[in-house]
C-alpha positions in Angstrom: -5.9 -15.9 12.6 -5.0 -12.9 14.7 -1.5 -11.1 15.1 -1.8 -12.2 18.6 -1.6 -15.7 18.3 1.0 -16.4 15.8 1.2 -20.2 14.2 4.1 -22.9 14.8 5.8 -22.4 11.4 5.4 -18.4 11.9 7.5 -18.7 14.9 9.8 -20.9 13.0 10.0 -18.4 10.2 11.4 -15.9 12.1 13.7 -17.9 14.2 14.7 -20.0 11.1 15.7 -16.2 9.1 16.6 -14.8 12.3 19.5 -17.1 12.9 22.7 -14.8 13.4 21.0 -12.0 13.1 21.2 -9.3 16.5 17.9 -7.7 14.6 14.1 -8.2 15.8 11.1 -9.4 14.3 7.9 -7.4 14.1 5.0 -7.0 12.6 4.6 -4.1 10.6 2.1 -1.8 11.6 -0.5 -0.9 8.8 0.2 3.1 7.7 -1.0 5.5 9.5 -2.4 8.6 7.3 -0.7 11.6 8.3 0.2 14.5 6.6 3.5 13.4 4.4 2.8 9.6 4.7 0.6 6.6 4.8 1.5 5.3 8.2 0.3 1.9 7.8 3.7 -8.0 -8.6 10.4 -10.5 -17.2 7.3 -12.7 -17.5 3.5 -12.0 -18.2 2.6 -8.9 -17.9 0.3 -8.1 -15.0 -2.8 -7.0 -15.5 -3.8 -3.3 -13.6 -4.1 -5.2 -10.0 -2.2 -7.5 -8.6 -4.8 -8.7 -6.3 -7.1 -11.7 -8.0 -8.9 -11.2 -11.3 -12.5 -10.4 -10.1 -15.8 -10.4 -12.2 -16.5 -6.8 -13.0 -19.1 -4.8 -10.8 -21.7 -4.0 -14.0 -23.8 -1.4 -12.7 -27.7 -2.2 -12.7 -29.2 1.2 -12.2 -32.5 -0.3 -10.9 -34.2 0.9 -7.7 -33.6 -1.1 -5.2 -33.7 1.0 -1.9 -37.2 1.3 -1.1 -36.4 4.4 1.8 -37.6 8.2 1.6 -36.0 11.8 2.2 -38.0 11.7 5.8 -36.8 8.6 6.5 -33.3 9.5 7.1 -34.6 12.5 8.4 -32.0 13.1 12.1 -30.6 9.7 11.7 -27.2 9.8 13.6 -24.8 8.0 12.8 -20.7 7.5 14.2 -17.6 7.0 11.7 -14.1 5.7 12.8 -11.2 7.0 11.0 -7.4 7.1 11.8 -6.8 10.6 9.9 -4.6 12.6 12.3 -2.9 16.0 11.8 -3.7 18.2 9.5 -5.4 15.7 7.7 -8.0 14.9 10.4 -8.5 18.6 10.6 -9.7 18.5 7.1 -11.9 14.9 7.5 -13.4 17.0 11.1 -14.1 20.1 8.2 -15.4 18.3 5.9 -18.0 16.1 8.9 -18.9 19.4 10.4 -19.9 21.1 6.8 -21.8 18.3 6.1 -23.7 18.1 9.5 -24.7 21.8 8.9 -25.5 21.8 4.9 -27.2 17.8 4.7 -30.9 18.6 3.9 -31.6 15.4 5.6 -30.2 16.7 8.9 -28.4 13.8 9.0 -25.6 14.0 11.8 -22.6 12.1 11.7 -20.3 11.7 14.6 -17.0 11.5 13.9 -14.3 9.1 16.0 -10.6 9.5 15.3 -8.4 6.7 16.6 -4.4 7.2 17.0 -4.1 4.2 14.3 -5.4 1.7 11.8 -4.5 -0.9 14.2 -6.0 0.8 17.3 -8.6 1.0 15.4 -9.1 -2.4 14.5 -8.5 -4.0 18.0 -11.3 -1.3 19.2 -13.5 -2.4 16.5 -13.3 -6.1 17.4 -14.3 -4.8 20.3 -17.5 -3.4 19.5 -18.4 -6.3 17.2 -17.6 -8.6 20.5 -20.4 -6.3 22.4 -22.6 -5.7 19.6 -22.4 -2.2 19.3 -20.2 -1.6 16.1 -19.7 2.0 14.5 -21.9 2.4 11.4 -19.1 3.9 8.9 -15.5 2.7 8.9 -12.5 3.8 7.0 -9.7 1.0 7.4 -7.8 -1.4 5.2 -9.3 -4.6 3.3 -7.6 -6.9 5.1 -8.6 -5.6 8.1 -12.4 -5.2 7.4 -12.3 -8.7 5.7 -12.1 -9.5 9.4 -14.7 -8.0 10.5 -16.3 -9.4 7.8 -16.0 -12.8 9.3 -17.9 -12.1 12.5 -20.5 -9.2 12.2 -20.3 -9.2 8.1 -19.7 -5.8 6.1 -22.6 -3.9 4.2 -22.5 -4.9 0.3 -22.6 -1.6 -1.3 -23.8 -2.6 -4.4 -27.2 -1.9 -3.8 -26.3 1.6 -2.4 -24.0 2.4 -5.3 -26.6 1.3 -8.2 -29.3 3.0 -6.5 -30.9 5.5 -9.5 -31.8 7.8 -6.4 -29.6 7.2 -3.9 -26.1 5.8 -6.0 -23.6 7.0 -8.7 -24.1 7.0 -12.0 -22.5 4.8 -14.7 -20.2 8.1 -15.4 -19.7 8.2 -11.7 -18.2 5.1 -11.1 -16.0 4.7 -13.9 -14.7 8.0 -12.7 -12.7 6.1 -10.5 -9.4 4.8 -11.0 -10.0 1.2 -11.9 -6.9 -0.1 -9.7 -8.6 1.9 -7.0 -11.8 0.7 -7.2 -11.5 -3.0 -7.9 -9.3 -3.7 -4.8 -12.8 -3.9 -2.8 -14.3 -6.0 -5.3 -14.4 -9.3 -4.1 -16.5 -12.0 -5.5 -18.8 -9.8 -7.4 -19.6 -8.0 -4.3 -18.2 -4.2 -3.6 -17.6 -4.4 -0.1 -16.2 -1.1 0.1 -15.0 2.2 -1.7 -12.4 3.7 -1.7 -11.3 6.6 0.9 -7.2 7.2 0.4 -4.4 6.2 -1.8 -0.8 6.3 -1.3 1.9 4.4 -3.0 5.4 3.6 -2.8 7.7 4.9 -5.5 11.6 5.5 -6.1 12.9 9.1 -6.1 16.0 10.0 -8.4 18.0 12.9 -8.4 17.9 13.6 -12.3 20.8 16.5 -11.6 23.5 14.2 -10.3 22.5 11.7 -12.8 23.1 14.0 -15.7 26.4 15.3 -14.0 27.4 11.6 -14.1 26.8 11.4 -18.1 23.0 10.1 -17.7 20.3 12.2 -19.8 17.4 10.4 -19.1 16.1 8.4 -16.6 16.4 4.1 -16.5 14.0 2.4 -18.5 14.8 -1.0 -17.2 16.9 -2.8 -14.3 20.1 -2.7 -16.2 20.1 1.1 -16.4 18.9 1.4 -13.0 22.0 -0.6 -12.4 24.1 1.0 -13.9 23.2 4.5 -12.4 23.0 3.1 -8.7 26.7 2.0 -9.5 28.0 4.8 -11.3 26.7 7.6 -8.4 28.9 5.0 -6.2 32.0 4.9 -7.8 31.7 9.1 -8.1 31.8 9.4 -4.1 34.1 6.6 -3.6 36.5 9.0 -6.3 36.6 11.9 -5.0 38.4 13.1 -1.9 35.8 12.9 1.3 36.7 9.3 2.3 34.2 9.2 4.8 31.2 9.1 2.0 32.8 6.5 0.6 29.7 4.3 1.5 26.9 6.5 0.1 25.9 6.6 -3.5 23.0 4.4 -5.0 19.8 3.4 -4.0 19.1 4.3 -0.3 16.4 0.9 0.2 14.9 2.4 3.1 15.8 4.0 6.9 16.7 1.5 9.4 17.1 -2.0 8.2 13.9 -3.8 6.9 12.4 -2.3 3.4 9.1 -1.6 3.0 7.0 -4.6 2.2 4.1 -2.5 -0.7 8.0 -1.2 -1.8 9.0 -5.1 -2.2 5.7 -5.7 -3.9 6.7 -2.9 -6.5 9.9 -4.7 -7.4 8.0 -8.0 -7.7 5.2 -6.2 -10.4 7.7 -4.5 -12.0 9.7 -8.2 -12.8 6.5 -9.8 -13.7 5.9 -11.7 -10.3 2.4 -12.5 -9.3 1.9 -13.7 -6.0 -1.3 -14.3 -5.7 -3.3 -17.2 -7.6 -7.2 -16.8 -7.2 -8.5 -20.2 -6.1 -10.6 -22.1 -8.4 -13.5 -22.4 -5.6 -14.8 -19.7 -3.0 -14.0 -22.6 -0.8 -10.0 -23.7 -1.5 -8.0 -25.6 0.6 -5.1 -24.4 -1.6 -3.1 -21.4 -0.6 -3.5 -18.5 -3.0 -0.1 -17.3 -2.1 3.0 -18.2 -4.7 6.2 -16.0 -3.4 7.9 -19.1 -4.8 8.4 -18.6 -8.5 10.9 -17.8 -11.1 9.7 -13.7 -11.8 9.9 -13.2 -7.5 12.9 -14.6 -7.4 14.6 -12.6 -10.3 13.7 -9.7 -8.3 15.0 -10.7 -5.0 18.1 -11.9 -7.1 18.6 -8.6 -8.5 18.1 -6.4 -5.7 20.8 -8.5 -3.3 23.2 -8.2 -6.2 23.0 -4.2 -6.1 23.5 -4.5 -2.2 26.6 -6.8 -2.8 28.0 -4.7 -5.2 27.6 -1.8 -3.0 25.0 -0.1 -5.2 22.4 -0.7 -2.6 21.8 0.3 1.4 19.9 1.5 3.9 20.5 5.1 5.2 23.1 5.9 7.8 20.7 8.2 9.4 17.2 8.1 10.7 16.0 10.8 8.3 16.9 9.4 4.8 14.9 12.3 3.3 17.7 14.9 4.5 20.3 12.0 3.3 18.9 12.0 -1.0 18.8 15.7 -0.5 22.3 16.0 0.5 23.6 13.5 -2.8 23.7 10.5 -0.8 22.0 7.9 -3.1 20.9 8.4 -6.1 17.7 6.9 -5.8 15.7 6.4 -2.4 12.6 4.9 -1.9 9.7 7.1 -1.1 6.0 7.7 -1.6 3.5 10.4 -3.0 2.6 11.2 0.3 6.0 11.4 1.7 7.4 13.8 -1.1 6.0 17.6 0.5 8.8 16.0 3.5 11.3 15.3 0.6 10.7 18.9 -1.1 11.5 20.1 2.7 14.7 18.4 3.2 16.0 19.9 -0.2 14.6 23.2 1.0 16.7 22.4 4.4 19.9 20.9 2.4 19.5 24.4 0.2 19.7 21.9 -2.8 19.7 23.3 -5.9 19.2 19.6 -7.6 16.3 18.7 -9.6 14.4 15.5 -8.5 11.5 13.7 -9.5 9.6 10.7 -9.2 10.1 7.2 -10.9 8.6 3.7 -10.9 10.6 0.4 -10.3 12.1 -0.1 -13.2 11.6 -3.4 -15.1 13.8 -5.4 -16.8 11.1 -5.9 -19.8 8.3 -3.0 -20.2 5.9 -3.8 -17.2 7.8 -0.7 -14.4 4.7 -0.6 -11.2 4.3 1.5 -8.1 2.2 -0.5 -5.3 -0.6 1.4 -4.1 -2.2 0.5 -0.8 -4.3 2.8 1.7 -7.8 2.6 3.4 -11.1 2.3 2.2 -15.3 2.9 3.6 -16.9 0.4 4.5 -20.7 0.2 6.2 -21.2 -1.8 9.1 -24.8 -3.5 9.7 -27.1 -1.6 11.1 -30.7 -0.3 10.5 -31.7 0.5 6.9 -32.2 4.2 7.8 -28.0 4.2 9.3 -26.7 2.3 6.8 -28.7 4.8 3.7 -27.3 7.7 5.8 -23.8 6.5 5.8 -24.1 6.0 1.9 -25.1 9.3 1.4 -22.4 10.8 4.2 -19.8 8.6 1.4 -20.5 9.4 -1.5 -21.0 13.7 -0.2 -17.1 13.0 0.7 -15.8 11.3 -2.1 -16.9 14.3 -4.6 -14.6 15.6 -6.9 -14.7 19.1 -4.8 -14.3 17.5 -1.3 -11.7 14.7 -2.8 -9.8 17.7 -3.6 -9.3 19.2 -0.6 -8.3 16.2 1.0 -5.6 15.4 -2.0 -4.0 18.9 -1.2 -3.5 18.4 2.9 -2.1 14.9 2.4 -0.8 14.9 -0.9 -2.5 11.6 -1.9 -3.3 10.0 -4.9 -6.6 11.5 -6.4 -9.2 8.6 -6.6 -10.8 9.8 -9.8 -10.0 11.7 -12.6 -12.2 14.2 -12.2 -10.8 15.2 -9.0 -8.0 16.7 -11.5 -10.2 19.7 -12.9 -9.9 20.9 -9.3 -6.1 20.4 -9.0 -4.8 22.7 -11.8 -3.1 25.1 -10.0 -1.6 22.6 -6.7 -0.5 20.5 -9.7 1.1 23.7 -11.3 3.1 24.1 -7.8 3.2 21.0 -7.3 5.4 18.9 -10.0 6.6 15.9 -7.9 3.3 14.6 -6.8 2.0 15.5 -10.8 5.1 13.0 -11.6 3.6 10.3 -9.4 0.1 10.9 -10.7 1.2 10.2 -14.0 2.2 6.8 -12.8 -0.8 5.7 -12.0 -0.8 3.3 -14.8 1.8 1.4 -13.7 0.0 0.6 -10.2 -0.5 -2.1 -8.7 -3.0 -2.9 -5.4 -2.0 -5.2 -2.4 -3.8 -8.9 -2.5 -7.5 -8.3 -2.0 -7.0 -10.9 1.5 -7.9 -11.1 5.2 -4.6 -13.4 5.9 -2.7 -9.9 4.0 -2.9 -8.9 7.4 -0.6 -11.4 8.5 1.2 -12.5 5.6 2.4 -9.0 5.1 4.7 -9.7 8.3 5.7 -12.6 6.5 6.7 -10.8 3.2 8.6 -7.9 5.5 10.8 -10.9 7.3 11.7 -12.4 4.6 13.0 -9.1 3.2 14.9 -8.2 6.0 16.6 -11.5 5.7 17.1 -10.8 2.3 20.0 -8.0 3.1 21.4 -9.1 6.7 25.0 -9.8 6.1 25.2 -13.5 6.2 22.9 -14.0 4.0 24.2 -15.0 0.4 22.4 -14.3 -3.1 22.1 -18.3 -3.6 19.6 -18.7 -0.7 17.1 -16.9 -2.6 15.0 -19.8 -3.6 14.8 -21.6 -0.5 14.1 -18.4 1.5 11.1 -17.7 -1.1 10.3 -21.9 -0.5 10.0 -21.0 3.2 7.8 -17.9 2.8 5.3 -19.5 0.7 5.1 -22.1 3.0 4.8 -20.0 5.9 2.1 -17.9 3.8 0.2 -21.2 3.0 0.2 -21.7 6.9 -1.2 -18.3 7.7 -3.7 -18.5 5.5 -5.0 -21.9 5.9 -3.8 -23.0 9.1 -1.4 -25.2 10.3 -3.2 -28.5 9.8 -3.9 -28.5 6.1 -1.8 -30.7 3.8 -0.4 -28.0 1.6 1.5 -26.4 4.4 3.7 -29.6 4.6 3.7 -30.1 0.9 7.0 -28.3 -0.3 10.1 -29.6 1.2 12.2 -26.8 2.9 15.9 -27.1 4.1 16.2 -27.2 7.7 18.3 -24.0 8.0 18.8 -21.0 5.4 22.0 -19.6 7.3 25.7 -21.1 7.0 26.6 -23.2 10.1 29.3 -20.9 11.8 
């Protein structure tokens, strides 16, 4: 199902949780990667991924490409990306060097699109006409898609290769909560190219000035800091800050949706169930359970307790710098514009970077961000693009790209050439060191949609007439509305879970 043609109980989703409320419904756009940001779950504790348990990829090692140095020999091929800025001036470096140095003379041209979703509607375009790129880098749930009509390379083959692929060493090089994400089935269906994540940033100066020597290590202590930076500005003599303090949830007034995810992880909520079968007519989709709705629970009782809100300005980076929350919401790729506005603010305050605290021992981060992915195409084109993959994915080349964007490195090795941007760099060595704690976006091609879904019912979750005892039948209505998107509208399940007509209090 296609953003475009949005489903009957989608519509009544949003008019449902829109009722009363003078704000809009949209879809969010998947991140974009730019320079600064990627511009685009107490219970059980999750295991690295969030996104379905999958069989692991056991590397074979056996030859199974039956192609020669001369037959790649001037094979062209053409790779769409949605790098922009100074990061697609490093992906065009990086493309050029290798047109110039491949011994194979391999030549790959290189097609930058404005965004992921430009991209995407562009490349169901070419799949409509038959004339597809040969190397993409775009989300899962977008090539999962694709997938459905023209069918995505399995790399498997390419990555086992003893001549051609990556050694055992190689792949487990990778961050496993990287690399599983394209796993699907058995079947690696991609690799991944970029890796951001959502993360809270906490001004450890004010909270020791407050009487706090450490940062929370659970929601109670979060809690209690949010609260405590609150009361501080509501004491002292500036009335008109009387409103700032806490956690700053986002700019504007929706939160981020991989930031919602984190909360759920870090409560113990999975929301995704693998189906028994390949072929399901279940949704895997459970918003609707006890761990999700602790979280919602608990982040609607910090907003009405005045502990949490959404900036006041349109930059909320300038707005933590300047002592107006204690804790904002933020991402690895977003902190060299953080380390500006502090610069800007001539902020002496020392700040790092924290995961969503839990109210047991399971704190996450949600990572999301593109991966490669080979489109079908001659056996020649679709070696070439391999090889063009795995050139830019080495530790040397990975680094480079790490210190334009300020990205998550996607294996570990990519470290040894990081010593001295780490050194200068302690924010995004903080966030790093979370990496444990991460958890990937459901491995789905309804994500696409569902996502919007997710980011709704979020929104609702803080407009002003909504009250913290709605929670469960707001979560009722989003898994239902997440059954419908990724099933469709006819199936029984959609219909199976009885839903209050209205979630807002007749005027």
């Amino acid at each position: 199902m296609t953003k475009q043609s949005l489903p009957f109980w989608t519509i009544g989703f949003i008019i449902v949780l829109a009722a009363c409320s003078n704000g809009s419904s949209r879809l969010p756009a998947t991140r974009t990667s730019t320079t600064g940001q990627v511009s685009q779950t107490p219970g059980t504790p999750l295991p690295v991924s969030q996104t379905p348990s999958q069989p692991a990829h056991t590397p074979t090692l056996q030859e199974t490409l039956d192609l020669t140095d001369e037959d790649l020999r001037g094979t062209v091929i053409h790779f769409w990306h949605a790098w922009s800025g100074e990061s697609g001036k490093v992906i065009r470096q990086l493309v050029d060097e290798f047109n110039l140095s491949n011994r194979w003379g391999i030549v790959v041209v290189p097609v930058m699109h404005s965004s992921y979703d430009e991209l995407n509607a562009e490349l169901d375009i070419s799949l409509a006409q038959r004339s597809p790129p040969d190397l993409v880098a775009a989300f899962l749930h977008q090539a999962l898609s694709w997938n459905l009509v023209g069918g995505l390379v399995e790399l498997d083959r390419y990555v086992d290769d003893p001549t051609w692929g990556m050694s055992v060493s190689e792949q487990e090089d990778f961050y496993p909560v990287f690399w599983e994400q394209d796993l699907l089935a058995g079947k690696l269906l991609g690799i991944p190219a970029q890796r951001s994540g959502q993360m809270l940033y906490y001004n450890r100066s004010w909270a020791e000035e407050l009487g706090f020597n450490s940062e929370p290590s659970n929601t109670e202590a979060f809690a209690d800091q949010a609260c405590a930076s609150l009361e501080a500005v509501r004491a002292d003599e500036d009335p008109a800050n009387n409103n700032l303090g806490g956690w700053i949830i986002a700019e504007g007034d929706r939160p981020d949706y991989s930031a919602l995810l984190g909360w759920i992880a870090s409560f113990g909520g999975k929301i995704f169930q693998p189906p028994a079968t390949t072929i399901s007519t279940r949704s895997p989709y459970r918003f609707d359970n006890p761990q999700v709705e602790d979280a919602f629970t608990f982040m609607r009782g910090l907003y009405d307790d005045g502990c949490a809100r959404f900036a006041t300005a349109s930059y909320p980076q300038a707005e933590f710098a300047a002592r107006g929350g204690l804790f904002s919401t933020g991402s690895i790729m977003g902190i060299p514009s953080q380390k500006v506005a502090f610069t800007q603010a001539s902020s002496q305050d020392e700040w790092t970077v924290i995961p969503f605290p839990s109210p047991g021992s399971q704190p996450a981060v949600s990572v999301y961000g593109p991966s490669f992915q080979i489109l079908p195409s001659s056996p020649e084109q679709q070696l070439a693009a391999w090889v063009f993959t795995k050139w830019i994915l080495s530790p040397e080349n990975q680094a480079r790209l790490v210190q334009e964007t300020s990205a998550f490195p996607l294996r570990r090795s990519v470290l040894e050439h990081l010593a001295t941007y780490r050194r200068l760099n302690p924010h995004w060595a903080a966030a790093v060191d979370l990496l444990s704690s991460a958890r990937a976006e459901p491995a789905l091609q309804s994500w696409d949609t569902v996502r919007w879904a997710l980011s709704d019912a979020s929104t609702q979750l803080f407009r002003s007439y909504f009250t913290i005892d709605q929670v469960p039948n707001l979560l009722a209505l989003l898994d239902r509305t997440a059954a419908e998107l990724h099933l469709g509208p006819d199936l029984d399940e959609v219909f199976a879970t009885p839903v209050p007509a209205t979630l807002t209090p007749t005027p």
